[in-house]
LUMMI-904386 format. One record per atom (N, C-alpha, C): residue in one letter; x negated, y, z negated. Coordinates in pm, whole numbers, padded with zeros to 5 digits, always signed. Example, Ala and Ser with C-alpha at 12.3 -4.5 7.8 and 13.67 -1.06 7.14 Angstrom:
a-01319-00569-00780
a-01230-00450-00780
a-01320-00330-00780
s-01285-00225-00708
s-01367-00106-00714
s-01290+00003-00787
//
This chain:
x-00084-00119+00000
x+00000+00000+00000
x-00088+00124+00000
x-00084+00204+00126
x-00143+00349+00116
x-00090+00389+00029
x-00167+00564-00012
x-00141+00653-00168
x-00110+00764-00065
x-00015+00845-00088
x+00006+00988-00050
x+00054+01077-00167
x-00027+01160-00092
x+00004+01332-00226
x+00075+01410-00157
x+00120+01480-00180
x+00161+01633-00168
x+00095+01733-00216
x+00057+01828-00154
x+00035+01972-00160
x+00154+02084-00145
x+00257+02112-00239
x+00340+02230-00218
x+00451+02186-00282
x+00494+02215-00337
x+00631+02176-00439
x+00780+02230-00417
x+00731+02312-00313
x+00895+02403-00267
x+00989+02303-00168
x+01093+02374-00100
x+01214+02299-00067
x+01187+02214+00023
x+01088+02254+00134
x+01099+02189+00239
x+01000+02016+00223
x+00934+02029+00083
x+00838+01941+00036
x+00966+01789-00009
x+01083+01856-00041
x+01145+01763-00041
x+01193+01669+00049
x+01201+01728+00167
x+01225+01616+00272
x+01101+01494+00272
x+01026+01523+00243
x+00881+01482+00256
x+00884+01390+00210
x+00951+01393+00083
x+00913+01248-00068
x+01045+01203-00029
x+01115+01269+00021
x+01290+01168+00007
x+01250+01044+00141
x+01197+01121+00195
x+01196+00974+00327
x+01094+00865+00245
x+01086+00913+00217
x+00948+00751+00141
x+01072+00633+00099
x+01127+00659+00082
x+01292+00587+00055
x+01295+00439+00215
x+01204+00525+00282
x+01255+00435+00405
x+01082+00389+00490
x+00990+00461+00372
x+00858+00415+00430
x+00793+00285+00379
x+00747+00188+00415
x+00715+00088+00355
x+00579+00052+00358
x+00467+00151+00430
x+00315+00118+00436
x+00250+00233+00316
x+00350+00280+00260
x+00272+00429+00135
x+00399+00417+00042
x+00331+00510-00033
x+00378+00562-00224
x+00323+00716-00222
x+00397+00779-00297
x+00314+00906-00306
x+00338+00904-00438
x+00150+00928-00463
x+00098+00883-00608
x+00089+01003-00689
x+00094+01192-00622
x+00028+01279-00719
x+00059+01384-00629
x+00102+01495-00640
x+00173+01640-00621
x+00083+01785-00659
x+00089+01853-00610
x-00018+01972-00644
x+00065+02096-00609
x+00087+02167-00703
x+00102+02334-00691
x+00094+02443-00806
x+00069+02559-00718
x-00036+02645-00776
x+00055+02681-00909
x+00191+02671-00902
x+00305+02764-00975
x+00326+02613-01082
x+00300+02580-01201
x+00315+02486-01292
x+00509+02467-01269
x+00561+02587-01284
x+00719+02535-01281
x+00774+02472-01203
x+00718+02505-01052
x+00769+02439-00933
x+00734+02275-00978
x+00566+02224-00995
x+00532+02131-00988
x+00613+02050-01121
x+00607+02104-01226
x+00657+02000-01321
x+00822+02000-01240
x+00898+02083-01152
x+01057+02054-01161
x+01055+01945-01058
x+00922+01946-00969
x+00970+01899-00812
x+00919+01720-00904
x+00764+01748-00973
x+00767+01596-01072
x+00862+01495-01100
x+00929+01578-01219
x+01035+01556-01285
x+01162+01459-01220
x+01138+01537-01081
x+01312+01528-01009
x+01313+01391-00872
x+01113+01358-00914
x+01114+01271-00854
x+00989+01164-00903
x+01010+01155-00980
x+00931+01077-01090
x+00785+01072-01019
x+00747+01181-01060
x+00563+01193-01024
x+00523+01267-01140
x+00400+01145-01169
x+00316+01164-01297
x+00230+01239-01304
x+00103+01219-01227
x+00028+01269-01134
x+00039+01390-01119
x-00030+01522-01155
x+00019+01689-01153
x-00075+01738-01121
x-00117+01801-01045
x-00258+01908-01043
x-00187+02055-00970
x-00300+02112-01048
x-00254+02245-01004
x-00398+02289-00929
x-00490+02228-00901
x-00613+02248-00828
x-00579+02117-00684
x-00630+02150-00550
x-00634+02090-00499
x-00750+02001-00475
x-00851+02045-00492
x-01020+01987-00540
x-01008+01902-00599
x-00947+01932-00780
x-00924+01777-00836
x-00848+01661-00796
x-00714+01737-00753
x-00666+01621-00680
x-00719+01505-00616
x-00785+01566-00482
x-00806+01477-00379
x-00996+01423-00431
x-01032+01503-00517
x-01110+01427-00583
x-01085+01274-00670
x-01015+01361-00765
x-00936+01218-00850
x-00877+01088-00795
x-00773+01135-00693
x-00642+01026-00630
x-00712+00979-00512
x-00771+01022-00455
x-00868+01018-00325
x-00712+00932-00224
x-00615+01062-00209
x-00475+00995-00081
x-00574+00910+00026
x-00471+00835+00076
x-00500+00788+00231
x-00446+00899+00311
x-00335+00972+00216
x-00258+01045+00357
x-00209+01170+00216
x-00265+01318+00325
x-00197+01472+00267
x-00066+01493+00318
x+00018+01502+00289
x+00113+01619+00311
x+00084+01772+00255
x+00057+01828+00369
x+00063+02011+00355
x+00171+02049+00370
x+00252+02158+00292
x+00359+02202+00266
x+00385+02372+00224
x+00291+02427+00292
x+00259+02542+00274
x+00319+02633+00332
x+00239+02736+00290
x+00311+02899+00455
x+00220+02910+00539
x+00219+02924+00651
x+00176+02906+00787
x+00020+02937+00809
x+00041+03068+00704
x-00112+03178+00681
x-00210+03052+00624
x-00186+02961+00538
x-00276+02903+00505
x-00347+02788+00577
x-00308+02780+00686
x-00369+02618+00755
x-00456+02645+00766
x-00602+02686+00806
x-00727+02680+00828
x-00789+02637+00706
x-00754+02732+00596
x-00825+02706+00469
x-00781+02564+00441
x-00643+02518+00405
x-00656+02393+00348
x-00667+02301+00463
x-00650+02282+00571
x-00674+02186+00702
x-00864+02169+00631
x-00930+02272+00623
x-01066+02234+00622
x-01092+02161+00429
x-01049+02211+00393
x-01008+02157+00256
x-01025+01975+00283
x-00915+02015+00329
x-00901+01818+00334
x-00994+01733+00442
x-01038+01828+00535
x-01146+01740+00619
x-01301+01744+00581
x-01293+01842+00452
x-01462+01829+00381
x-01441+01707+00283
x-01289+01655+00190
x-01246+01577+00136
x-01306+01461+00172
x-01284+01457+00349
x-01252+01320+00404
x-01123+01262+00387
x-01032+01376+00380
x-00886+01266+00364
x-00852+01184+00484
x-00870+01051+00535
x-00820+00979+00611
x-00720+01053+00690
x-00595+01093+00618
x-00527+01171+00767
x-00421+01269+00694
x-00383+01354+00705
x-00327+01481+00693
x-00190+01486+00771
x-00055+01518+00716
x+00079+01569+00754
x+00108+01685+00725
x+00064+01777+00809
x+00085+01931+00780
x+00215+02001+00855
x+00246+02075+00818
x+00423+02146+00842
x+00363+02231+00966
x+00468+02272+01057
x+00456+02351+01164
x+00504+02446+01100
x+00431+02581+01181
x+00355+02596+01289
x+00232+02628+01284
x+00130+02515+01353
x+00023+02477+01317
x-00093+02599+01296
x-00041+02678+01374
x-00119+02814+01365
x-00024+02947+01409
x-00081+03067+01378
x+00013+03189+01387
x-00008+03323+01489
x-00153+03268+01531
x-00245+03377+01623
x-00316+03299+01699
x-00456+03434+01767
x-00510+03351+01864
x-00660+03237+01745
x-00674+03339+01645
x-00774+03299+01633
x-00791+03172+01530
x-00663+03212+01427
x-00659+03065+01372
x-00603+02937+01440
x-00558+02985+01567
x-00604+02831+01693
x-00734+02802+01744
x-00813+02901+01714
x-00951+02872+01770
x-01011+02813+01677
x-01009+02814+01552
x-01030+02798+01449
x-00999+02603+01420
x-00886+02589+01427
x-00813+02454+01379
x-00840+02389+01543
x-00863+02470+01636
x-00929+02373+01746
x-01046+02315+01717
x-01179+02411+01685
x-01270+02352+01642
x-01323+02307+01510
x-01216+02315+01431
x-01214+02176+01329
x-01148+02064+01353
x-01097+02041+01447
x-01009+01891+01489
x-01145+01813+01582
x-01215+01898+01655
x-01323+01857+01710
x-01434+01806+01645
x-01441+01848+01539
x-01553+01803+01426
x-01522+01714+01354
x-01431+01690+01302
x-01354+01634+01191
x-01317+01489+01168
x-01342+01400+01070
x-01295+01264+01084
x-01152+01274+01060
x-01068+01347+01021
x-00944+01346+00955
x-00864+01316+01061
x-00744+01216+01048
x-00675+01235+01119
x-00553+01373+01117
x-00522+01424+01160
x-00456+01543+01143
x-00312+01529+01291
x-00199+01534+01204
x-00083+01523+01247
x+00039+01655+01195
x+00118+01661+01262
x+00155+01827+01262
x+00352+01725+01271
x+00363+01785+01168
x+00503+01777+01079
x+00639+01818+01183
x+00645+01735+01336
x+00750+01774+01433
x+00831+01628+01433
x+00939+01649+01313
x+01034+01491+01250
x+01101+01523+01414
x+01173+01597+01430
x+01267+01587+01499
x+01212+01461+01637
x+01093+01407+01671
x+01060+01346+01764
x+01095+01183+01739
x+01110+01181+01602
x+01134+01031+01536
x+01294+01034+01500
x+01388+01097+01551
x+01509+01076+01537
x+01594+00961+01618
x+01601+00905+01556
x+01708+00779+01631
x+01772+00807+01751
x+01844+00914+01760
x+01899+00928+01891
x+01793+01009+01984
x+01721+01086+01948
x+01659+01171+02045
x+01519+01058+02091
x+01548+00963+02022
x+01418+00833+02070
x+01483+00734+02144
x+01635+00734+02158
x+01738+00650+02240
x+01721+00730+02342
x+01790+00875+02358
x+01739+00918+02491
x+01634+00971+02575
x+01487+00950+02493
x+01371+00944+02539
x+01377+00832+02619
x+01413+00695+02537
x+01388+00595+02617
x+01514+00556+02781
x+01588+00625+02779
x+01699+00644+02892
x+01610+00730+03010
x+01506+00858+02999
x+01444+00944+03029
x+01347+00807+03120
x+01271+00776+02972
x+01122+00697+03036
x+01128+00593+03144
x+01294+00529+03120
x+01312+00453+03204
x+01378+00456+03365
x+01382+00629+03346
x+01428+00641+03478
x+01576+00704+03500
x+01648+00655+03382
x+01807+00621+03402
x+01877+00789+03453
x+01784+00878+03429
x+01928+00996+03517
x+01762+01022+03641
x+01697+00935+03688
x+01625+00977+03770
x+01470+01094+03724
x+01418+01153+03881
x+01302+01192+03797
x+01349+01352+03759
x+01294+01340+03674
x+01314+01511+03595
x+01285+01591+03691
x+01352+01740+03710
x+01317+01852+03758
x+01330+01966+03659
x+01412+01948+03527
x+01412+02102+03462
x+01401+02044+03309
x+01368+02077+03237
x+01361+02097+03109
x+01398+02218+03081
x+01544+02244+02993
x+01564+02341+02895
x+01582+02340+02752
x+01477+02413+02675
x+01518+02368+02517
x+01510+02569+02457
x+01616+02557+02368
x+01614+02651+02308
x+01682+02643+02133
x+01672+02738+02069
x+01659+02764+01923
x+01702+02924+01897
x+01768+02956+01790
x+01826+03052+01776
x+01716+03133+01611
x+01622+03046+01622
x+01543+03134+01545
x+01393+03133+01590
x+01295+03238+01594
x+01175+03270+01652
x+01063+03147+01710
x+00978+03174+01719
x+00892+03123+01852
x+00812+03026+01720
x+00785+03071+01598
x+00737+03029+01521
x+00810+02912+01433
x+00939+03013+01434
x+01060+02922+01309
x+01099+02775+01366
x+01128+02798+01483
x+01163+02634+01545
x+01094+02651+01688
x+01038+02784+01772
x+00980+02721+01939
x+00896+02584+01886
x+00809+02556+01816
x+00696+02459+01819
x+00763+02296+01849
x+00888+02317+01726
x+00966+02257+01730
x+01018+02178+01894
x+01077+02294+01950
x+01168+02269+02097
x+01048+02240+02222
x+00949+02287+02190
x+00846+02253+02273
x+00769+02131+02262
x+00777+02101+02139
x+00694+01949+02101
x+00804+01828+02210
x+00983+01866+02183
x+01052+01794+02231
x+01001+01795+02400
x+01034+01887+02435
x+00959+01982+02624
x+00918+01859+02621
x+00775+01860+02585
x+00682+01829+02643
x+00623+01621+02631
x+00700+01629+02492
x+00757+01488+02528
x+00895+01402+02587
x+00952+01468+02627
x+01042+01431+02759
x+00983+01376+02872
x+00897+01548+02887
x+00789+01513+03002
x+00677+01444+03028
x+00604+01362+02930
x+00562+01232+02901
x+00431+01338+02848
x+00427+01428+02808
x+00301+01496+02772
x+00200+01547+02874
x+00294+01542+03009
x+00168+01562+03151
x+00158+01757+03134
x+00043+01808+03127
x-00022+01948+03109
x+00113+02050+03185
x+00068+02181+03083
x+00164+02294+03150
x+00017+02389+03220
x+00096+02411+03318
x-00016+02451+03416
x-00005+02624+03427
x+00092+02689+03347
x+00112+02819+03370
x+00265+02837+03305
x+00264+02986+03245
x+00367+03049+03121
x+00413+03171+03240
x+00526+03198+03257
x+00553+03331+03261
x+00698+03395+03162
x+00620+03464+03081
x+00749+03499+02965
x+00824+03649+02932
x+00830+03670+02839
x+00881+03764+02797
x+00915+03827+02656
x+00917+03881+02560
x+00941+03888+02436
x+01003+04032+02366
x+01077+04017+02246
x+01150+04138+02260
x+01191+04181+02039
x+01154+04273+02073
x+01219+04297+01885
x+01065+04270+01759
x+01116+04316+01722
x+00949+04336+01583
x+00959+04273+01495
x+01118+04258+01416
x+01156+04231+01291
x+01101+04100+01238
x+01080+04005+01332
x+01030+03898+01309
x+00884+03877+01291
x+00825+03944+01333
x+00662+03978+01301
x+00568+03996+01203
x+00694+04047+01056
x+00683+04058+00970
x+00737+03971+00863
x+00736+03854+00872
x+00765+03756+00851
x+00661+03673+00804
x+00632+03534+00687
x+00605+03392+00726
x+00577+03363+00816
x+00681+03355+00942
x+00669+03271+01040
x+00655+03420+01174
x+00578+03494+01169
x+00566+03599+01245
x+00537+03558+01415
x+00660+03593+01494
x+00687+03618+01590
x+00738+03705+01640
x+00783+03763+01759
x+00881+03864+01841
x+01059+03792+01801
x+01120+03854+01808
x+01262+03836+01741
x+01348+03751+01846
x+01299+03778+01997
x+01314+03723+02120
x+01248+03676+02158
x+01208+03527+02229
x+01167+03508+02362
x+01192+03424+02457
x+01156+03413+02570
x+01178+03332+02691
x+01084+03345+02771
x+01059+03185+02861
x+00952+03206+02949
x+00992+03087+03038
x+00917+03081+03144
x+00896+02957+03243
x+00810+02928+03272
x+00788+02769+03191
x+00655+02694+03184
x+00675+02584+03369
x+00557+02620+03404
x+00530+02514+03537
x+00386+02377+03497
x+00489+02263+03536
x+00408+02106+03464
x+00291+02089+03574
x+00209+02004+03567
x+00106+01977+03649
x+00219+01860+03764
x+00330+01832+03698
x+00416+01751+03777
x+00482+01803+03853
x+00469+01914+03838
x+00598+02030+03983
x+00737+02030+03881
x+00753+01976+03713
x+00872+02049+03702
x+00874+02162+03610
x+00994+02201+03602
x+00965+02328+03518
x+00998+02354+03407
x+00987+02381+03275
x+01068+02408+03137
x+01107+02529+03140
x+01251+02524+03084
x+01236+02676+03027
x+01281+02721+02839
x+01211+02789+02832
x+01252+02806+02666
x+01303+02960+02605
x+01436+02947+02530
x+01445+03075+02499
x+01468+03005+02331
x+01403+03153+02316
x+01431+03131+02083
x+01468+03271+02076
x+01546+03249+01996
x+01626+03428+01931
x+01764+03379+01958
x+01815+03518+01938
x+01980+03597+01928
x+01963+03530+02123
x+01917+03560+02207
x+01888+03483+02290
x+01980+03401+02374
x+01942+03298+02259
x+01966+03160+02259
x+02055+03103+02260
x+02099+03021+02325
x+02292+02953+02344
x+02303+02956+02202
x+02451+02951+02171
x+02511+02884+02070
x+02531+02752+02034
x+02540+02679+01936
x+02613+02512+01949
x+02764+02499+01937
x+02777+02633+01845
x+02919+02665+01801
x+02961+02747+01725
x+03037+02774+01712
x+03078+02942+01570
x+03061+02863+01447
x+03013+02944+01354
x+03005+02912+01220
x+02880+02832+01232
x+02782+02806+01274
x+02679+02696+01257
x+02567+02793+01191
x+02501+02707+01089
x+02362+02828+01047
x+02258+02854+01176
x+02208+02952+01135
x+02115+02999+01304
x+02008+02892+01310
x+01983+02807+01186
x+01860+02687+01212
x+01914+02564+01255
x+02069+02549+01280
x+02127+02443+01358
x+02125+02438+01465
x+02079+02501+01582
x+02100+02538+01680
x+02029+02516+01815
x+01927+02431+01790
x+01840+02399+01846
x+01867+02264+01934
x+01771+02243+02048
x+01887+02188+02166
x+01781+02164+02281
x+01766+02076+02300
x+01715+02022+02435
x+01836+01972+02557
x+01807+01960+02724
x+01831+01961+02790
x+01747+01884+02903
x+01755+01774+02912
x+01650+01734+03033
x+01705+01700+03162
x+01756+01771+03310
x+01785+01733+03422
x+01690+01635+03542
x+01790+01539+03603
x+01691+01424+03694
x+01769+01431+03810
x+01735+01351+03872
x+01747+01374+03994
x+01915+01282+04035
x+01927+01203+03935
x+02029+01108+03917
x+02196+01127+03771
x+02106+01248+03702
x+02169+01296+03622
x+02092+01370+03483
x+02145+01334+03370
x+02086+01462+03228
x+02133+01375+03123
x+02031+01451+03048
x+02089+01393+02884
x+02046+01576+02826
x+02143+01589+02692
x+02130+01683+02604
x+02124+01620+02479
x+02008+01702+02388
x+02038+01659+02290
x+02051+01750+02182
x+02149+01770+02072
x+02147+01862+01962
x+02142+01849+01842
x+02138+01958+01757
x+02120+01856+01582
x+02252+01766+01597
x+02368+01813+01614
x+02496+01726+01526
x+02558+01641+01718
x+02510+01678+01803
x+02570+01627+01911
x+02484+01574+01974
x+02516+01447+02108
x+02424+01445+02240
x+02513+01411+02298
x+02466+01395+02469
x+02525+01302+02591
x+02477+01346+02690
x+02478+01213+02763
x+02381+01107+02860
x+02495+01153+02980
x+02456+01193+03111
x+02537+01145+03241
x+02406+01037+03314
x+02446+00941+03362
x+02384+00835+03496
x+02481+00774+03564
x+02384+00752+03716
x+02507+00675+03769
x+02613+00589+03722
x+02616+00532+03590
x+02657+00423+03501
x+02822+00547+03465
x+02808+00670+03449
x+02890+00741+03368
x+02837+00836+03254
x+02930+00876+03213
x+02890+00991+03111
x+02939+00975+02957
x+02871+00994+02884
x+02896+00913+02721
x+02849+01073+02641
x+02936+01061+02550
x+02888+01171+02456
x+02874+01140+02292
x+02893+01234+02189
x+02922+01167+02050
x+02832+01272+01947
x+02903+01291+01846
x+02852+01360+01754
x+02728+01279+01622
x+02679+01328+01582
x+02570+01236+01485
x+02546+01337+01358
x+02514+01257+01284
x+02453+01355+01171
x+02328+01404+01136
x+02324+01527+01137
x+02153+01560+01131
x+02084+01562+01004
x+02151+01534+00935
x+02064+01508+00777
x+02032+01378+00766
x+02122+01254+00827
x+02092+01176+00826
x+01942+01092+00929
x+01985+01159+00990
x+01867+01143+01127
x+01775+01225+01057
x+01724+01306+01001
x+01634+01408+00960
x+01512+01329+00876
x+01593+01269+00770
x+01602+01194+00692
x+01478+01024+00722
x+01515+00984+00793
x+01516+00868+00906
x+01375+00914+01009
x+01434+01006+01069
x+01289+01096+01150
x+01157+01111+01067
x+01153+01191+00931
x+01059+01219+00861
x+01006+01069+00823
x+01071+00977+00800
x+01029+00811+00753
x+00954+00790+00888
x+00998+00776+00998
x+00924+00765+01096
x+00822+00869+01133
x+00788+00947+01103
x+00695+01010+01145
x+00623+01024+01056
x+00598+00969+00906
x+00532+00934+00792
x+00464+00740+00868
x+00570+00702+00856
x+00523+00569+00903
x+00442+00555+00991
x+00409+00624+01090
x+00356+00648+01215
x+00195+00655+01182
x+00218+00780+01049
x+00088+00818+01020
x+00000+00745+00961
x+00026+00624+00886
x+00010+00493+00832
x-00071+00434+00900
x+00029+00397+01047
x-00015+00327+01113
x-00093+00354+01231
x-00147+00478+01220
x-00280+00541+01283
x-00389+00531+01196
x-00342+00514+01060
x-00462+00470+00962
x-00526+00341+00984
x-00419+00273+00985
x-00489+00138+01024
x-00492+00054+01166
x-00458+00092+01256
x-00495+00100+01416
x-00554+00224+01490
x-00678+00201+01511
x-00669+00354+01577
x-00648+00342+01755
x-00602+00252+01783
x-00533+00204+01898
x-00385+00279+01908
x-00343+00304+01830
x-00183+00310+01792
x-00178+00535+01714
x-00235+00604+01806
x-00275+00748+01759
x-00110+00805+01781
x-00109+00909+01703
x-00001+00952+01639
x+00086+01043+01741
x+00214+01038+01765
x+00287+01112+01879
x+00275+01238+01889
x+00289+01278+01764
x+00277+01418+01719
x+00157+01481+01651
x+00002+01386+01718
x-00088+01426+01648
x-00129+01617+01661
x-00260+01647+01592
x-00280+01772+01631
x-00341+01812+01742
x-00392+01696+01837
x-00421+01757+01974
x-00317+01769+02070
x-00232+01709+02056
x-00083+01761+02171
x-00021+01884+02070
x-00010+01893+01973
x+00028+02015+01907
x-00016+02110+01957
x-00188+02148+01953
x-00259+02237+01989
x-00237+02277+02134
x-00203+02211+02266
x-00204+02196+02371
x-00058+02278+02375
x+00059+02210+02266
x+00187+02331+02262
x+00178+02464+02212
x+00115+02452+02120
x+00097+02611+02092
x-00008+02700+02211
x-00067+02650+02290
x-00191+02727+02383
x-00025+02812+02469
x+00042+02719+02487
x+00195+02799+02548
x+00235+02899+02509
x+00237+02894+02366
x+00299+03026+02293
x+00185+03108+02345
x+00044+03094+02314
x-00059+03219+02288
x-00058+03250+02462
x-00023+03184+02543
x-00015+03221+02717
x+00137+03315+02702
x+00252+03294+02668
x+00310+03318+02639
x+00325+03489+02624
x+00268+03492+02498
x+00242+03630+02415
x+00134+03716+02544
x+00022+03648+02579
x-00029+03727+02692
x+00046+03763+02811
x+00123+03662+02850
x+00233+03695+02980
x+00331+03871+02976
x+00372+03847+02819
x+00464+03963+02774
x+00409+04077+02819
x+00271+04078+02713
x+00183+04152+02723
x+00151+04204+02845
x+00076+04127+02954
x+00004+04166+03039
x+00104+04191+03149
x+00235+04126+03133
x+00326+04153+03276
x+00290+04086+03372
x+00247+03960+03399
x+00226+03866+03514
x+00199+03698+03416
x+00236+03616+03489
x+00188+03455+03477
x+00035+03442+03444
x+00053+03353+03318
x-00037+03281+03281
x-00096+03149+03319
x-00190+03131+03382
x-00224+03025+03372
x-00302+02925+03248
x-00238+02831+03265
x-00280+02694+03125
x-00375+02614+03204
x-00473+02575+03109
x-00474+02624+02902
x-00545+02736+02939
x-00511+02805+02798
x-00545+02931+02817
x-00644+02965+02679
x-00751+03025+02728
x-00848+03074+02596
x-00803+03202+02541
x-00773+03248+02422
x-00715+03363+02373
x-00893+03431+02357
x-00816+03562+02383
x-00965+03655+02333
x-00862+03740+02200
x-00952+03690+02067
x-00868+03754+01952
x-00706+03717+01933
x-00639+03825+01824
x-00549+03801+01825
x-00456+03877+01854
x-00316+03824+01873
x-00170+03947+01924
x-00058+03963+01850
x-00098+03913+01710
x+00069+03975+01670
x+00053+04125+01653
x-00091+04192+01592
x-00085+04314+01607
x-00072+04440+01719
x-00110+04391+01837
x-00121+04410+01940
x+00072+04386+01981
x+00119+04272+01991
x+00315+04287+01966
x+00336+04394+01889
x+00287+04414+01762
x+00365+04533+01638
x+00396+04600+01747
x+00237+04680+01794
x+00238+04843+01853
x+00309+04828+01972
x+00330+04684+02053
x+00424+04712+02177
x+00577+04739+02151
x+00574+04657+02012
x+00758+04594+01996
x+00783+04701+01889
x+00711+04825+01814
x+00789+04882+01737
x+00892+04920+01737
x+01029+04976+01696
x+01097+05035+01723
x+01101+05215+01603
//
């Protein structure tokens, strides 16, 4: 039985330990945060003995097979390198893996150095249904893709990483060859998860098809009354037909007919995070078997955003991959003030 810790004791840390409910290659042995109240309530509420409020001792003491990072966005460089001077075997860190140009340059060339395995916290790819109609996709059944549309009703940061991780595994992970976008509003910049309040762009594949992505006010609806983080939504068109998929809905058209049906997204959420914990396991002990959502296809999604942000910027198409010179959310402030 692998050992997993946690690093971060707040809300979203709970999804984290509740799927262990459904993991069967780990235990999570020991919890760490800086704020003693958080850590003794999140302990307490889930029977962990194990407390540190240093991350040093921790991964000194417990020596995990596997981190969960559970942090705010600002911090990935520091603790990403944290745990790869550790030697932690492999790392589950929360999106979005980085926030600029330079702490991607940064977590690029520590993934290059690094024994750690390092995997980037995108559950939604291990959901039961959205892995039913991957496999409808892989096999052909609405024909070959020509469009990818995924969008999200909250910023480029809050869920794009999210809708793009989906993109781009639809599309079997084959390279985006060029961004042309757009971006709009400040308010979000100043944020955690600092992005433009709007955006949209059109990504072109090395395959000739095309994605397109919008996040913001933007962004379709699913329905009235839904919170703005429900909202998120893939779209993949073939040559033979489509599948959509959403938190609480999907449906499939193929020559066969058209099927629809509502699902539950806590439950799938739930289920997803077990699988994409399990996954990480089992990159520990095959390294034949490397992780869907490791941090080099991550990195390869975010180079989109930072092409992206230059497209806005510069007013013409980006071509991918793209090397950032420095960084642009400050450079957005002074365009997007109002």
């Amino acid at each position: 039985m692998y050992k997993a810790a946690i690093l971060g004791c707040r809300g979203r840390s709970k999804g984290h330990i509740r799927a262990y409910e459904h993991v069967t290659k780990g235990k999570v042995v020991a919890i760490c945060d800086l704020v003693e109240d958080l850590l003794n309530s999140f302990g307490d509420e889930f029977g962990i003995d194990r407390r540190y409020t240093d991350i040093h001792e921790m991964l000194d003491k417990e020596k995990p097979d596997l981190l969960h990072i559970v942090t705010r966005p600002a911090l990935r460089v520091e603790l990403l390198t944290i745990a790869a001077e550790h030697e932690v075997p492999a790392v589950i860190v929360e999106k979005p893996i980085a926030i600029d140009g330079e702490d991607y340059l940064a977590i690029c060339e520590l993934n290059e150095r690094s024994s750690t395995k390092f995997i980037v916290n995108h559950q939604l790819h291990f959901h039961p249904k959205r892995l039913e109609l991957q496999r409808d996709v892989d096999e052909g059944k609405i024909g070959e893709i020509r469009l990818l549309e995924v969008s999200a009703r909250l910023n480029l940061l809050g869920q794009g990483t999210h809708i793009l991780e989906l993109m781009f595994s639809f599309n079997g992970h084959v390279p985006a060859t060029s961004v042309f976008g757009q971006v709009s509003g400040d308010k979000g910049l100043y944020t955690t998860h600092p992005a433009p309040d709007m955006a949209e762009a059109v990504i072109t594949f090395e395959n000739g098809t095309r994605g397109v992505i919008l996040c913001g006010k933007n962004a379709p609806s699913v329905g009235e009354g839904v919170a703005e983080h429900m909202h998120k939504r893939i779209s993949v068109y073939g040559t033979r037909g489509f599948i959509q998929w959403q938190m609480n809905f999907w449906e499939r058209s193929t020559p066969k007919g058209y099927e629809c049906g509502e699902k539950s997204y806590g439950a799938e959420d739930l289920l997803g995070q077990a699988g994409l914990t399990e996954a990480a396991f089992e990159w520990i002990e095959d390294e034949s078997r490397p992780h869907p959502t490791r941090l080099e296809l991550a990195l390869q999604q975010f180079n989109v955003i930072l092409g992206l942000y230059a497209s806005a910027l510069d007013r013409k198409p980006i071509e991918l991959p793209y090397k950032p010179d420095g960084n642009f959310l400050e450079r957005l402030r002074e365009r997007l003030k109002t």
